[in-house]
C-alpha positions as CSV (number, residue, x, y, z in Angstrom):
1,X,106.4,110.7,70.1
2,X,107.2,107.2,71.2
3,X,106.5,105.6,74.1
4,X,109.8,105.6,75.7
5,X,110.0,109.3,75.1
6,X,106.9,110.1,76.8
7,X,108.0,107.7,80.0
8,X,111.2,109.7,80.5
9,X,109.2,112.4,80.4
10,X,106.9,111.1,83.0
11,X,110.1,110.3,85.5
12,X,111.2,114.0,85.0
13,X,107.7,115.1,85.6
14,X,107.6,113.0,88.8
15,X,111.0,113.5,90.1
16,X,110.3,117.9,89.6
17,X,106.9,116.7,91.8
18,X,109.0,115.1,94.6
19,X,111.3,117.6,94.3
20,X,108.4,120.7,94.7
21,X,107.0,118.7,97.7
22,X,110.7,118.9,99.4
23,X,111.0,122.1,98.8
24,X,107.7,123.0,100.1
25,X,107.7,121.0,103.1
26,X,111.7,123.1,104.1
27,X,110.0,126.4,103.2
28,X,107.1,126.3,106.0
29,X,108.9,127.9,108.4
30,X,109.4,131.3,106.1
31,X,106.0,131.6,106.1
32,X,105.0,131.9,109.0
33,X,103.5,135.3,110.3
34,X,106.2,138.0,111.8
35,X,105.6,138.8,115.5
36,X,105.3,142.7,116.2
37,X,107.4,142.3,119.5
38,X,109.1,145.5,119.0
39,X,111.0,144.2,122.6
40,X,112.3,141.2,120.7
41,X,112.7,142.9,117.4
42,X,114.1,146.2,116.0
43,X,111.3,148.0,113.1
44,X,114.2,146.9,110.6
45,X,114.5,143.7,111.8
46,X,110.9,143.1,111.5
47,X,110.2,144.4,108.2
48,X,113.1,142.5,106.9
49,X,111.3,139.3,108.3
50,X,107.9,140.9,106.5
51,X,109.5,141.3,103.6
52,X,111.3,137.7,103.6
53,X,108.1,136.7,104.4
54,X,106.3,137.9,101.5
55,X,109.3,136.3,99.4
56,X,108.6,133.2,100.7
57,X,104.9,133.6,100.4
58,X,105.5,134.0,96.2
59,X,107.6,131.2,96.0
60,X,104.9,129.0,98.0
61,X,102.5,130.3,95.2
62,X,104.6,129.5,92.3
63,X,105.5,126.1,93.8
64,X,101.7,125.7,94.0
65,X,101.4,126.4,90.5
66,X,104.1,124.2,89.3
67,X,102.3,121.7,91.0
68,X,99.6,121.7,89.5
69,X,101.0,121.9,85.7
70,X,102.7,118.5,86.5
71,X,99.7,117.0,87.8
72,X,98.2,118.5,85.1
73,X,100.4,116.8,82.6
74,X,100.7,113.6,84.0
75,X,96.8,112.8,83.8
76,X,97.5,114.1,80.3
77,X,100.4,111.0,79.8
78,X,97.7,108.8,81.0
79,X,95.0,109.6,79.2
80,X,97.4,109.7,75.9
81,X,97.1,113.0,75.5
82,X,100.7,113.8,76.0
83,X,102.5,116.0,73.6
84,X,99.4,117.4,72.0
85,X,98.9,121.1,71.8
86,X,95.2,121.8,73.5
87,X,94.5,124.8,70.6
88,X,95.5,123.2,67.5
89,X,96.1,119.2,68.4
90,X,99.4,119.1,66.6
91,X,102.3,117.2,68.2
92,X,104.6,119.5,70.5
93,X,108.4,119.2,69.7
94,X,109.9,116.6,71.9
95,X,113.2,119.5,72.1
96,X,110.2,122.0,73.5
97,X,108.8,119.6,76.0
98,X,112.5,118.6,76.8
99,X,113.0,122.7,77.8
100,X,109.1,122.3,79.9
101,X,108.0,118.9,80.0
102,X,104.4,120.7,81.2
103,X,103.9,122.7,77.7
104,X,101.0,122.3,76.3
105,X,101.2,124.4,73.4
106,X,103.3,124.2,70.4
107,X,105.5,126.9,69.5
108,X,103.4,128.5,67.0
109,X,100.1,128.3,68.9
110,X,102.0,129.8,71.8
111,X,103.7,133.0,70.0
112,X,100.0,133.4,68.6
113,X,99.0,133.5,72.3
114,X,101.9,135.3,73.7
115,X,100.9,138.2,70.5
116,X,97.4,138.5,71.9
């Protein structure tokens, strides 16, 4: 993979990051614990602010989780380990990390995986 290929990948990878933190910085208020005021707040009303809760909770997880794999991946660009699958060290199609710039398997090793 060239160099200019794997900075345009970095950009994406750091524009996804900013983009995560936004999103994670608007989603604070969802997860915020439901008060039990039944006064305030029909049973209906509440558990659909549980369940929203719980929603937003997930999201907040997988947002986490994204977060890491681009860190993750950008300490691989600078450590030149970009674009090299962690089983077999073969270079990952530039199409594949074009789908998920944070791959870091090939196809193949990754089928293997998925096959168990």
């Amino acid at each position: 993979m060239t160099t200019e290929q794997i900075e345009a990948f970095r950009r994406v990878l750091e524009r996804q990051y900013r983009d995560l933190l936004a999103s994670r910085d608007a989603a604070k208020e969802g997860t915020k614990p439901v008060t039990l005021d039944q006064a305030r707040v029909g049973r209906l009303s509440r558990m659909d602010a549980m369940q929203g809760q719980a929603m937003a909770l997930e999201a907040q997880r997988r947002r986490e989780i994204q977060l890491q794999r681009i860190n993750h991946a950008l300490t691989r660009i600078d450590d030149g380990d970009y674009g090299l699958c962690s089983i077999c060290e073969e270079e990952i199609a530039p199409r594949r990390l074009g789908t998920d710039p944070t791959a870091t398997l090939c196809i193949d090793c990754a089928s293997r995986r998925e096959k168990g």
